[in-house]
N, C-alpha and C positions, 0 to 999 in steps of 0.2 A: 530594121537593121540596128544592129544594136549601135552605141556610140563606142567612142576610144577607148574611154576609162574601164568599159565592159568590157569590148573585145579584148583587150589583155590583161582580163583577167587571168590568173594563173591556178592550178590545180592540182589535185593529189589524186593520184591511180594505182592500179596493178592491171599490170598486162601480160596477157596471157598467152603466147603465140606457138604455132606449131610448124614444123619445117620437117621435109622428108630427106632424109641424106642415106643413099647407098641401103636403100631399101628396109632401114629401119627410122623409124619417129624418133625424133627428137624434141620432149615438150621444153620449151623459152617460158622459163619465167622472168617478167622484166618488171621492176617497182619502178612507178614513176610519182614521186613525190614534191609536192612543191603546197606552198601555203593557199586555201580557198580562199578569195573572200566574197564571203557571204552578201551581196546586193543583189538589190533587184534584176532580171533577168540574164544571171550570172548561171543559175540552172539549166537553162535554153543552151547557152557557150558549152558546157561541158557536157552537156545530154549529144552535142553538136559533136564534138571530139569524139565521143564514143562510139556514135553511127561511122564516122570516118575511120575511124578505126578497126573496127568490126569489118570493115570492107578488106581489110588486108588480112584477116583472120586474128584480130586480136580483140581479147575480150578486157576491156576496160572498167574500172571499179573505183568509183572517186571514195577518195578518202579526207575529211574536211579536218588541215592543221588551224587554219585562222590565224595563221601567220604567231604560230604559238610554240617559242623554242623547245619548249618540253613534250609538245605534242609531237613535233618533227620527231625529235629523238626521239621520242615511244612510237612512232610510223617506223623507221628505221632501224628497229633493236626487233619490228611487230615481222619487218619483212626480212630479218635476218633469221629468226627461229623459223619464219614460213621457209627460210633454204631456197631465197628468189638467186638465179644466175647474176643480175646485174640490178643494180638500181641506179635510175636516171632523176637528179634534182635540178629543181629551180627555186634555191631559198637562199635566207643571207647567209655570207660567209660563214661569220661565227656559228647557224644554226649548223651550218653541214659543215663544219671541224667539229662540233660537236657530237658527233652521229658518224663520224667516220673512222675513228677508230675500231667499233664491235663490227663496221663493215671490213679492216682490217682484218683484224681477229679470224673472221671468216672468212675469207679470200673472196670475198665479193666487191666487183670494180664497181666505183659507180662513175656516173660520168653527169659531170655539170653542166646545165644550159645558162646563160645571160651571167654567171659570174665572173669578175675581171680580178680580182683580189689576186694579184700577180705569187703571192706568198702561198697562196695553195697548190701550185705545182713547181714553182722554184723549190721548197724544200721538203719535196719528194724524199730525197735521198737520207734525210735525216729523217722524216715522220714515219715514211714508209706506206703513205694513202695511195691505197691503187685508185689514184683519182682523175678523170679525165675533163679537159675541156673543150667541149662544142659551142663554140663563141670566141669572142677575143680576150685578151689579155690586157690588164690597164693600160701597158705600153705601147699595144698595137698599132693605137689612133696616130701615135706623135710621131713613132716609127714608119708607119706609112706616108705621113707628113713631109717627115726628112727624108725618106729614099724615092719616093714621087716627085716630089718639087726638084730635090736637085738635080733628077735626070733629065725633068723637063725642062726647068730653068737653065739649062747650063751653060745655054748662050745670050741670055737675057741680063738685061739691069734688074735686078730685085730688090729688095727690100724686106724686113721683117720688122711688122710691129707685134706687140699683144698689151694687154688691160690692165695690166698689172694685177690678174687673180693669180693663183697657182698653175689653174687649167693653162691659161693665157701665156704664164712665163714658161712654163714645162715645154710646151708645144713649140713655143719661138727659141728657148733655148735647144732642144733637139734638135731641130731644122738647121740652127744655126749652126752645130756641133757637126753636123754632118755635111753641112756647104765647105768647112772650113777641112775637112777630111778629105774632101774631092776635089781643094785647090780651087774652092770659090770664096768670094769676098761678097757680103750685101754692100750694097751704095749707101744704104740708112737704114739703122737699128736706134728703134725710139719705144717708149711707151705711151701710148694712148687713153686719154681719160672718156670714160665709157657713159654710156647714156645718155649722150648730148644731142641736139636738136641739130646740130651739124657737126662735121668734121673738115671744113675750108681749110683753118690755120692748118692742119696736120696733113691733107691734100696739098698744100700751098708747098708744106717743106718736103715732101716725097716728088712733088714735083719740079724742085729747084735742083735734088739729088739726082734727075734723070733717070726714077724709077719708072719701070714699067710695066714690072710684076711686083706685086705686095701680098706675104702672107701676112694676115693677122691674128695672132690669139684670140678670140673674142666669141660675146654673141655676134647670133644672124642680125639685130634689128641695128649694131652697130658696124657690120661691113655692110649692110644694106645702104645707109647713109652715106656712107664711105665713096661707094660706087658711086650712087647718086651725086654725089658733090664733086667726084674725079669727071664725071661728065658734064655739069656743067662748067666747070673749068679748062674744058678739051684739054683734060691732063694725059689720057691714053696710057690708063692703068688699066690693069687685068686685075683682081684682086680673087686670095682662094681662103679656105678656112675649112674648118673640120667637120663635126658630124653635128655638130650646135644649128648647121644651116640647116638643117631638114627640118629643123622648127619654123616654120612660115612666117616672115617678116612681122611686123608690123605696120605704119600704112605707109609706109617705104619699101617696096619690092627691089627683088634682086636688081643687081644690073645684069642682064645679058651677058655673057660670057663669065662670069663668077667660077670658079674650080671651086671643087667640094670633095672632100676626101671624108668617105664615110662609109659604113656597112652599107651591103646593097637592099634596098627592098623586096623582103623574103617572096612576098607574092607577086614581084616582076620575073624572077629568077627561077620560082619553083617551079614540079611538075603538075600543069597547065592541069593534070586530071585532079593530081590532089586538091590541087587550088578549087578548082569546079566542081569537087565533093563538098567543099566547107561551103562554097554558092549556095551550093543547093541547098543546105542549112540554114542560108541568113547568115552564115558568120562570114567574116571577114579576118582572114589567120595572119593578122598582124601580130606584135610584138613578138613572145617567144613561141606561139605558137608552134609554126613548122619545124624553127629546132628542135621543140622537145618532139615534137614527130619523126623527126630526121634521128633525134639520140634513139629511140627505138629501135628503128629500123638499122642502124649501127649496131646495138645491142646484141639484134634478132641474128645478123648477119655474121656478128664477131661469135655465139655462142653456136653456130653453125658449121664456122670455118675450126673452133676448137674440138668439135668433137670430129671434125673429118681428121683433124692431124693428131690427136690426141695431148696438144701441147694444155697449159694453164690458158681459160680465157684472156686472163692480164697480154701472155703474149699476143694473143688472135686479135688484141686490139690495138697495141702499138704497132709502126708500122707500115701498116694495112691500108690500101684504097678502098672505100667504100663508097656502093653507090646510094646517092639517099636524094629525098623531092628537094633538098635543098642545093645536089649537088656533090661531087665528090668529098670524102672526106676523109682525112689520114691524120693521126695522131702520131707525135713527133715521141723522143724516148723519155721526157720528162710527163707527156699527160696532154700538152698543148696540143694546137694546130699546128701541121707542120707548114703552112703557109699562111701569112698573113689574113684578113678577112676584108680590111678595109679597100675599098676601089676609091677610081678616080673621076669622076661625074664634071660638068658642064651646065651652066644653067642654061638654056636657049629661049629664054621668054615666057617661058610658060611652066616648064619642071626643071628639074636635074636629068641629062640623059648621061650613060655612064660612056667611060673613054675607054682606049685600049689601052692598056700601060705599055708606058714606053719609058 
């Protein structure tokens, strides 16, 4: 099996798919473009992709950028003369504003996976990218932060600390922007100095405040500690924090009941068949994986529904529910998700199991 750095590795394709609507063919052409990189059994992962693919009737064709902005843009100018229906990326920001203009030009959407860069569909209205995102939004993490906690928190003593990074103050200041919206007050607002061997003093003063829920900005290996020291202090803290805890502690594990507000684990959540296709390869379709499979079959589905109504695809894909292995998914009228992404998790001893929002 391959390891992590390999399984998510990322890739460059074209895909080819065909759908029958109202008794004539409709051939989908769909670019999916993202940078190679070149390692060892990184061949194996995308030879893997394209047996999977081919199962849905799409025929896949890697194309190696090497993580190389001029290559992106010559793949994306390569699949605009080809006259593909949509093209699906996963590259840096800057490479795909680069490359998205001549998809302009052309009325070809394309639609992004794993990019958060908030500024590529906030100013839509002015660039004019018919650009889409399949993932979250930079602000989604801290947004889900603040509207999670305070509904769960609402009758609780809480508290908000963070580490004094950006990540850290961004997240505790939302949380705290929106407790104070809802007509809630924390009992203590501090900042914490990160990387230390313990956190008593700062347990000592959240627990003289009669906290008894604490978010904190920070890394996993710093509310790991956190927990750990609120326990043996019988301080009867609940402590929660963002998507950072899905990085496995260090030799201080969770505390038991920890909250974790984070993207959900694509291969808990997906379909059980596609999952058991990648099995059957040896791959494990972690990282962006199943989205860029999922932006496909979007793709497949939006160039589908355009030629049943005869509107512009752009429309066929704002919107619209779509069903895909990751899950429903509907794009709001700027390009986004029209729903959040991040859930609300639990640590029980052993993983994160996710909660029902409430």
């Amino acid at each position: 099996m391959l390891n992590r750095s390999i399984r998510r590795v990322v890739f460059a394709a074209t895909a080819v798919a065909a759908a029958s609507l109202a008794g004539s063919a409709l051939a989908a052409k769909v670019a999916v473009i993202t940078p190679y990189m070149a390692q060892p059994g990184t061949q194996a992962y995308v030879e893997a992709f394209q047996d999977v693919a081919k199962q849905k009737g799409w025929d896949v064709n890697v194309i190696d950028t090497q993580n190389d902005v001029a290559a992106v843009i010559s793949r994306i100018q390569d699949m605009v003369t080809q006259k593909v229906d949509a093209i699906v990326v996963n590259v840096d920001p800057s490479q795909i504003t680069a490359g998205l203009q001549a998809a302009k030009d052309a009325n070809i959407p394309v639609i992004t996976v794993g990019v958060r860069t908030e500024s590529l569909t906030d100013r839509r209205a002015k660039t004019g990218w018919p650009v889409y995102r399949l993932g979250p939004r930079g602000d989604d993490e801290r947004n889900a932060v603040a509207a999670k906690l305070s509904q769960l928190w609402r009758d609780d003593l809480f508290a908000i600390v963070d580490d004094g990074t950006i990540y850290g103050r961004e997240m505790a200041e939302t949380f705290r922007a929106a407790a104070e919206q809802a007509a809630l007050k924390p009992v203590f607002v501090d900042t914490f100095r990160p990387q230390l061997d313990n956190q008593i003093g700062l347990i000592g003063r959240l627990k003289k405040a009669g906290a008894t829920k604490v978010f904190a900005g920070g890394d996993g290996d710093d509310i790991a500690i956190m927990g750990r020291d609120a326990a043996q202090l019988d301080a009867g803290i609940t402590f929660a924090g963002g998507e950072n805890l899905r990085t496995p502690p260090g030799d201080v594990p969770y505390a038991a009941g920890t909250l974790m507000i984070a993207l959900p684990e694509w291969t808990e959540v997906a379909d059980p068949k596609v999952v058991q296709a990648f099995a059957a390869k040896n791959i494990v379709p972690d990282g962006y994986t199943l989205p860029a499979y999922a932006a496909v079959e979007v793709a497949k589905a939006a160039l589908a529904g355009a030629e049943s109504s005869g509107q512009p695809l752009a429309g066929a894909l704002a919107g619209h529910d779509f069903t895909t292995a990751i899950g429903t998914i509907r794009f709001d009228e700027k390009g986004d998700l029209s729903q959040n992404p991040f859930r609300l998790f639990r640590f029980d001893g052993t993983h994160f199991v996710p909660l029902e929002d409430k």
